[in-house]
N, CA, C and O atoms as a GROMACS GRO file, in nm:
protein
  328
    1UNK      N    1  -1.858   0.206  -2.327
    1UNK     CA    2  -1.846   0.159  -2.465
    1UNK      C    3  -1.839   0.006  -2.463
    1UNK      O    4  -1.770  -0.059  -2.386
    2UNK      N    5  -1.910  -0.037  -2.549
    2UNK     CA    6  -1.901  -0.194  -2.614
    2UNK      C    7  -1.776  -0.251  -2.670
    2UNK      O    8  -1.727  -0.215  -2.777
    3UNK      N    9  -1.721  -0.356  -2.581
    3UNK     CA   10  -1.647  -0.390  -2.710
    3UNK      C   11  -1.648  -0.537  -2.676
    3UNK      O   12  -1.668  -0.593  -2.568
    4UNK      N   13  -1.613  -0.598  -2.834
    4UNK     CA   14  -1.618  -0.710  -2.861
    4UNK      C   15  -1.488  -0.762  -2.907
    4UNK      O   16  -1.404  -0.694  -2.967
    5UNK      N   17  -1.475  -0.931  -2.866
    5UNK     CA   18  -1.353  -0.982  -2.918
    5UNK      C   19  -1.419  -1.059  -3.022
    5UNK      O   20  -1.532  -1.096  -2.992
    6UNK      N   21  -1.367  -1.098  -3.162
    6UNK     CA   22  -1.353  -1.215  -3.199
    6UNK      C   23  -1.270  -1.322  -3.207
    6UNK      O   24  -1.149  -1.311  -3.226
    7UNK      N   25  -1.333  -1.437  -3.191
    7UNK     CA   26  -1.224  -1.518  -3.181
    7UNK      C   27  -1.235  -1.642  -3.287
    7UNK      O   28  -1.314  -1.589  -3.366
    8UNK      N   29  -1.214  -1.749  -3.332
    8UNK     CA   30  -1.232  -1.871  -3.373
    8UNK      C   31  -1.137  -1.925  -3.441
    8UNK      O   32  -1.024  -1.876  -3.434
    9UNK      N   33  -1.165  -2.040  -3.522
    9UNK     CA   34  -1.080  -2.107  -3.612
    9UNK      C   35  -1.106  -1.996  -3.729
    9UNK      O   36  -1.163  -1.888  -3.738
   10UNK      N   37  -1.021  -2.098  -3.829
   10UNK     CA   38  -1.020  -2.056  -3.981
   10UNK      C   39  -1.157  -2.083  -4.019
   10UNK      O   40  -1.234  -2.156  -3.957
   11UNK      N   41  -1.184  -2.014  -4.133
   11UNK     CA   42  -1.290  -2.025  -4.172
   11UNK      C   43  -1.454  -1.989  -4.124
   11UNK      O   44  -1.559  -2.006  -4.185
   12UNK      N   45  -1.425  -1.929  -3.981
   12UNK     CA   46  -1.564  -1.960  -3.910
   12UNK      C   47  -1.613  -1.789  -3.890
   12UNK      O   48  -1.679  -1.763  -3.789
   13UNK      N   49  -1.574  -1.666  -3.997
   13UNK     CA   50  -1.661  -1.559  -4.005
   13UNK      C   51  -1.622  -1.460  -3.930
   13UNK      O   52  -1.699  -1.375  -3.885
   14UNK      N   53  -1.458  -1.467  -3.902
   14UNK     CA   54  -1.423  -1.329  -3.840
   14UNK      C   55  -1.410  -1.216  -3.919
   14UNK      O   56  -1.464  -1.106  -3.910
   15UNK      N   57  -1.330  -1.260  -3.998
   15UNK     CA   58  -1.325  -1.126  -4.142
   15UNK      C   59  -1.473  -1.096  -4.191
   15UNK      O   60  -1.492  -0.981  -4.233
   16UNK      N   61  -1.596  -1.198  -4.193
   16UNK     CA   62  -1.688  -1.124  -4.217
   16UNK      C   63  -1.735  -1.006  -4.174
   16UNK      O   64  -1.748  -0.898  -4.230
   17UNK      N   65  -1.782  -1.076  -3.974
   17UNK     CA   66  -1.808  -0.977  -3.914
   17UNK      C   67  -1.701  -0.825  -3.882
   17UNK      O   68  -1.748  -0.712  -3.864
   18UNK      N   69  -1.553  -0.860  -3.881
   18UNK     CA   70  -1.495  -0.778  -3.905
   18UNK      C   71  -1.548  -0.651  -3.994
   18UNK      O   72  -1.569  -0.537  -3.952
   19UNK      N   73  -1.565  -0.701  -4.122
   19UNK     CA   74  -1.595  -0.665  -4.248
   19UNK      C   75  -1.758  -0.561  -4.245
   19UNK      O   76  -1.780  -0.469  -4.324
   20UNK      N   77  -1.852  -0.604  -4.137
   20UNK     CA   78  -1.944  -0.550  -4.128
   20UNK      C   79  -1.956  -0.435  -4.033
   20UNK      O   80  -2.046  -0.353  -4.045
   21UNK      N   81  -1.878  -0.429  -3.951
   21UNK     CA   82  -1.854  -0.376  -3.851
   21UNK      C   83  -1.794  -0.232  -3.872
   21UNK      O   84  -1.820  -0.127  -3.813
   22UNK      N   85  -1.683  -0.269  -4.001
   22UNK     CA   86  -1.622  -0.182  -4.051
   22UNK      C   87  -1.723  -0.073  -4.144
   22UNK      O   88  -1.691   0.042  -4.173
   23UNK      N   89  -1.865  -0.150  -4.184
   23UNK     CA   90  -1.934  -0.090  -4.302
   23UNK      C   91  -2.000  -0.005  -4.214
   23UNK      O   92  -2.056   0.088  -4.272
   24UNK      N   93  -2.014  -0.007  -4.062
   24UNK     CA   94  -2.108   0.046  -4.006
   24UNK      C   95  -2.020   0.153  -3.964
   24UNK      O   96  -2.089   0.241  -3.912
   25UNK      N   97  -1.908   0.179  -3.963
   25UNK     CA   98  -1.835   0.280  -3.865
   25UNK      C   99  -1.795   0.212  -3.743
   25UNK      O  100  -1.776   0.286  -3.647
   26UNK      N  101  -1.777   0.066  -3.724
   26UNK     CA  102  -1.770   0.022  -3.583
   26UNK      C  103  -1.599   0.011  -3.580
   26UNK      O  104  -1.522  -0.056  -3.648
   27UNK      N  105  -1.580   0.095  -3.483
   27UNK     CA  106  -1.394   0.081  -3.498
   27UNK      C  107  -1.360  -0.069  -3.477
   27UNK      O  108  -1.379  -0.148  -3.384
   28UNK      N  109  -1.299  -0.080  -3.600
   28UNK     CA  110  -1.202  -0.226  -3.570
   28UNK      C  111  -1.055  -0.273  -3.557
   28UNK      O  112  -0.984  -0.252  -3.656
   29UNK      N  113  -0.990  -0.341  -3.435
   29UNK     CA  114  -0.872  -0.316  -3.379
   29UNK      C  115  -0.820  -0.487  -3.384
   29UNK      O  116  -0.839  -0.578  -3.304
   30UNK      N  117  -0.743  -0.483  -3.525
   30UNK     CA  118  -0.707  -0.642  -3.592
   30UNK      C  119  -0.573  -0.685  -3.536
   30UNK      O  120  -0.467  -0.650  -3.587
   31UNK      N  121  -0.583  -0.774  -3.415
   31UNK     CA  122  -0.424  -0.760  -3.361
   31UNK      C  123  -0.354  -0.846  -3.473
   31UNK      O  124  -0.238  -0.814  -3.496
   32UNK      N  125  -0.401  -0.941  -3.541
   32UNK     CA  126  -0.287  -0.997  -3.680
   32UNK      C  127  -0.265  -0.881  -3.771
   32UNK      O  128  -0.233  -0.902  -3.888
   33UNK      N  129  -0.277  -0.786  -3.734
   33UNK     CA  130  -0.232  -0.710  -3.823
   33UNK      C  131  -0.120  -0.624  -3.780
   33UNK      O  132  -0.026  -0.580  -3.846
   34UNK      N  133  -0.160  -0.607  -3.610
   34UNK     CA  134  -0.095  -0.511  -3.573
   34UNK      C  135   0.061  -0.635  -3.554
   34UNK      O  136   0.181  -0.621  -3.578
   35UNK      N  137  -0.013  -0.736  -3.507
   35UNK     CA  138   0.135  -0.816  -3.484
   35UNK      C  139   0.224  -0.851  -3.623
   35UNK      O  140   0.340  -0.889  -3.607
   36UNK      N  141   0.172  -0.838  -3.756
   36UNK     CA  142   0.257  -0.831  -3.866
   36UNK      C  143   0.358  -0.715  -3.865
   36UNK      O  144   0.472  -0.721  -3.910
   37UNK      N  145   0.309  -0.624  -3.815
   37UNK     CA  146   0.361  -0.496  -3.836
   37UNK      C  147   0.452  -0.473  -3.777
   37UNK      O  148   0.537  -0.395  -3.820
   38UNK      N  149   0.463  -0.553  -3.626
   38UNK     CA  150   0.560  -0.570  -3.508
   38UNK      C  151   0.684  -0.595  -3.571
   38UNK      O  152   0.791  -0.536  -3.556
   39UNK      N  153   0.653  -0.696  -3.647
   39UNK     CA  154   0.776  -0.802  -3.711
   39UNK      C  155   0.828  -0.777  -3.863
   39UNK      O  156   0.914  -0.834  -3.930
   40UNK      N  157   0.754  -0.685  -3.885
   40UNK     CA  158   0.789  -0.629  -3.999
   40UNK      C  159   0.946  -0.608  -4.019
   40UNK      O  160   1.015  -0.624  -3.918
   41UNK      N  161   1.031  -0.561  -4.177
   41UNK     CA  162   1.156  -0.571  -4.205
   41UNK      C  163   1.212  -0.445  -4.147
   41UNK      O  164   1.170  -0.342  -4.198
   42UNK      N  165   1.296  -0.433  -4.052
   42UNK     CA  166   1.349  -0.340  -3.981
   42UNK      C  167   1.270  -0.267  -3.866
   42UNK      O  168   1.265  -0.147  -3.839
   43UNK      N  169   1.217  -0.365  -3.811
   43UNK     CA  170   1.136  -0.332  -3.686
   43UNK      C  171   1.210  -0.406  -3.571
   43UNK      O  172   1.236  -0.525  -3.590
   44UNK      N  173   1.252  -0.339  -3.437
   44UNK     CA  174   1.318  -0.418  -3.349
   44UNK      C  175   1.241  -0.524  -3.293
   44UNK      O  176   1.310  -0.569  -3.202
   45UNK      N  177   1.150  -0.578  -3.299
   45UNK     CA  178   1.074  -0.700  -3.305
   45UNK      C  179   1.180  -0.820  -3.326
   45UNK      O  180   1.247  -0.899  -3.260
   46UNK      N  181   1.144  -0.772  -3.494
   46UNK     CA  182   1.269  -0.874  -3.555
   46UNK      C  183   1.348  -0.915  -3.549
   46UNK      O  184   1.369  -1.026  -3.599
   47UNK      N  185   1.444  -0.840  -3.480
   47UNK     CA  186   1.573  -0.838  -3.474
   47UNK      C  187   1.597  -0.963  -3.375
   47UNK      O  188   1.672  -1.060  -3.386
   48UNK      N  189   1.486  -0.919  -3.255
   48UNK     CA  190   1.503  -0.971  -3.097
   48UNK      C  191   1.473  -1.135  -3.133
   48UNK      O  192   1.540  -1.228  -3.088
   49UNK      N  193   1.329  -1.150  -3.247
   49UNK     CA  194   1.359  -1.230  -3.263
   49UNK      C  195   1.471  -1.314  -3.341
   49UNK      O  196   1.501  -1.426  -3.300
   50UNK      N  197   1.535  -1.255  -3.461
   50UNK     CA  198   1.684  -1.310  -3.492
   50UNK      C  199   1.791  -1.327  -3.392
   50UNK      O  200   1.896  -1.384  -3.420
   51UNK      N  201   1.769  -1.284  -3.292
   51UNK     CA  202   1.886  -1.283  -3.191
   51UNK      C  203   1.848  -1.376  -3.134
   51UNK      O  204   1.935  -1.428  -3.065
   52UNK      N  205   1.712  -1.443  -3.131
   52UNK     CA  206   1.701  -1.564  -2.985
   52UNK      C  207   1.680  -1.689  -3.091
   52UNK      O  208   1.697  -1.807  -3.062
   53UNK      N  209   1.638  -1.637  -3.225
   53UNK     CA  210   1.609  -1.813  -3.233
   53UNK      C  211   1.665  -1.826  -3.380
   53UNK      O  212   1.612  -1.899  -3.463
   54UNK      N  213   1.787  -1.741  -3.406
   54UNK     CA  214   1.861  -1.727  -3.525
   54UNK      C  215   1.851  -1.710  -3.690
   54UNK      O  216   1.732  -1.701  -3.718
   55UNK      N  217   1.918  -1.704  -3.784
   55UNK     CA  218   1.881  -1.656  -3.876
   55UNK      C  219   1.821  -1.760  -3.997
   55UNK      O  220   1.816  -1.746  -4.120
   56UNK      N  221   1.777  -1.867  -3.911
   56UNK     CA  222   1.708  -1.999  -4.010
   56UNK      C  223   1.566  -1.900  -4.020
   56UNK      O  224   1.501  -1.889  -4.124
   57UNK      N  225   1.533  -1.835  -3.901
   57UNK     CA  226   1.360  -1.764  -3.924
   57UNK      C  227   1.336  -1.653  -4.015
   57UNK      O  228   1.245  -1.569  -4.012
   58UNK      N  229   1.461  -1.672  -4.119
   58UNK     CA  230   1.427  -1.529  -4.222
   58UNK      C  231   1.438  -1.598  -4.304
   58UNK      O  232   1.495  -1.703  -4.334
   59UNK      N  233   1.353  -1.502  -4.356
   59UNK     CA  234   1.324  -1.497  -4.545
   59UNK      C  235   1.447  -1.447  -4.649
   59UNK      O  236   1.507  -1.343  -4.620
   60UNK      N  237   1.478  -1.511  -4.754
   60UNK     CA  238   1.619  -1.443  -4.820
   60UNK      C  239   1.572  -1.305  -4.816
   60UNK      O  240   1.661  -1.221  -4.828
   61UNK      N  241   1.410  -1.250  -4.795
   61UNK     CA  242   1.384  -1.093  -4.847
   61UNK      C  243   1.387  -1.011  -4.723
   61UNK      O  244   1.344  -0.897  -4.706
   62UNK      N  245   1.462  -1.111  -4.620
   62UNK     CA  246   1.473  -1.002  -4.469
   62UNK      C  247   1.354  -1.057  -4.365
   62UNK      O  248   1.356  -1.068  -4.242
   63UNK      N  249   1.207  -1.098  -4.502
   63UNK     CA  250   1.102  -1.094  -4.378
   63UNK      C  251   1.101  -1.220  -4.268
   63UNK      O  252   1.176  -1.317  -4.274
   64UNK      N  253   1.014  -1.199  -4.180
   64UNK     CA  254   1.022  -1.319  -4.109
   64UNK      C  255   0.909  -1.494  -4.175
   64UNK      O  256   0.791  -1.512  -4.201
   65UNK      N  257   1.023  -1.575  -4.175
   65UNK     CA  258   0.976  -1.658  -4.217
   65UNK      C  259   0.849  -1.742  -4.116
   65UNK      O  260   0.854  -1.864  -4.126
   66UNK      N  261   0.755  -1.695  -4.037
   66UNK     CA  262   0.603  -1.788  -3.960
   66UNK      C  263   0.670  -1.915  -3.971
   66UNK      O  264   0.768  -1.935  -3.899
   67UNK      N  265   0.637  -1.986  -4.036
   67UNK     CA  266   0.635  -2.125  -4.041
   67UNK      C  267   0.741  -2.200  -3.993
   67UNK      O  268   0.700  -2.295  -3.927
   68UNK      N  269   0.907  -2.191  -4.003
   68UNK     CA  270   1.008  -2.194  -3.935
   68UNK      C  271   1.037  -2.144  -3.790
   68UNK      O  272   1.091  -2.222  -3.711
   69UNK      N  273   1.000  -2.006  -3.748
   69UNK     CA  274   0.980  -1.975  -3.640
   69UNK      C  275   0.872  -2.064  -3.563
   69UNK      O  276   0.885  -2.101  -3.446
   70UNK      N  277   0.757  -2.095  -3.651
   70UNK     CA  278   0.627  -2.196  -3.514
   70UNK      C  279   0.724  -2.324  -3.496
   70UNK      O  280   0.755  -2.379  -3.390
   71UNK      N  281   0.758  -2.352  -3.604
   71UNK     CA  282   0.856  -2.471  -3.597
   71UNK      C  283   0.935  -2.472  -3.470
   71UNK      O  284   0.924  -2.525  -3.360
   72UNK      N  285   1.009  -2.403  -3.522
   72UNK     CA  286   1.096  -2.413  -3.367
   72UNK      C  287   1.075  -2.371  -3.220
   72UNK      O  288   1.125  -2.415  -3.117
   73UNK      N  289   1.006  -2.295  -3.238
   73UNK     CA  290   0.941  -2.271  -3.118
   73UNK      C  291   0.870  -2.389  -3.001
   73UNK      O  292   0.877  -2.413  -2.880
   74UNK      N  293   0.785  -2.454  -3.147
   74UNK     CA  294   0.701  -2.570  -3.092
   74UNK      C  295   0.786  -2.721  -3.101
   74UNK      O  296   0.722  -2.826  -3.096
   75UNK      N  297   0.928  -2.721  -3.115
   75UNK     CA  298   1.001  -2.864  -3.159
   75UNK      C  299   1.100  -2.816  -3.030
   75UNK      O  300   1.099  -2.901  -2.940
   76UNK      N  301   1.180  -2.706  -3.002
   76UNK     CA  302   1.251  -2.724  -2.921
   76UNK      C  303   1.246  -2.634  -2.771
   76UNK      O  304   1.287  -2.518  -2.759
   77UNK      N  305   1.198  -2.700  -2.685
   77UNK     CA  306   1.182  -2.623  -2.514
   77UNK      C  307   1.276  -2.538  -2.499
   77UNK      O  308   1.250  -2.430  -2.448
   78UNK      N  309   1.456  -2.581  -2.557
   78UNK     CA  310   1.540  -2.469  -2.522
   78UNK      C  311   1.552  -2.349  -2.560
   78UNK      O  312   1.599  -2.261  -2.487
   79UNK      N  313   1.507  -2.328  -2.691
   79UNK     CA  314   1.504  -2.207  -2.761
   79UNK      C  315   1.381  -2.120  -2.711
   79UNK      O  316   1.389  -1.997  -2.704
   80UNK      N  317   1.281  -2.183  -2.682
   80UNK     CA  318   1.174  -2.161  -2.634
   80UNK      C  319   1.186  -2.073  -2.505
   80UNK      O  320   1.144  -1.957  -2.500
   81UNK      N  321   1.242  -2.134  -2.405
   81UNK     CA  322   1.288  -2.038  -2.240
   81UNK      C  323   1.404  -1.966  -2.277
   81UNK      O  324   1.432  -1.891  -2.184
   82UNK      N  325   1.478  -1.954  -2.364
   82UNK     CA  326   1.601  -1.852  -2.305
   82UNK      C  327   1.553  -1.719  -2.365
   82UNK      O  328   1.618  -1.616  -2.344
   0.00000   0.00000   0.00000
């Protein structure tokens, strides 16, 4: 069996071909999707991450706040290794 990755920036036609792939019957396996799902509200994902890099990375609605988490991730090395 064939399989293909896509990869690129924003903007550059993954969801298209995604999108076509899907019209044909071509199974499609979206890891941003599957990794939303990881981290989803009451998924132990979450948690593990509230436990390592604390509760600044949530949302008042439980979810995980992206943008705070890249933040810190990418501003501090210590939080980063433990």
């Amino acid at each position: 069996m064939l399989k293909v990755g896509l990869t690129g920036g924003i903007g550059c036609g993954k969801s298209t071909v995604s999108a076509l792939f899907e019209r044909f019957n071509i199974p499609v396996i979206d890891a941003d999707i599957i990794a939303r799902e990881l981290v989803a509200v009451g998924q132990p994902a979450l948690k593990i991450l509230t436990q390592t890099f604390g509760l600044e990375i949530i949302h008042h609605d439980r979810s995980l706040n992206r943008a705070v988490l890249r933040q810190t991730i990418f501003s501090d090395p210590q939080k980063k290794n433990n």
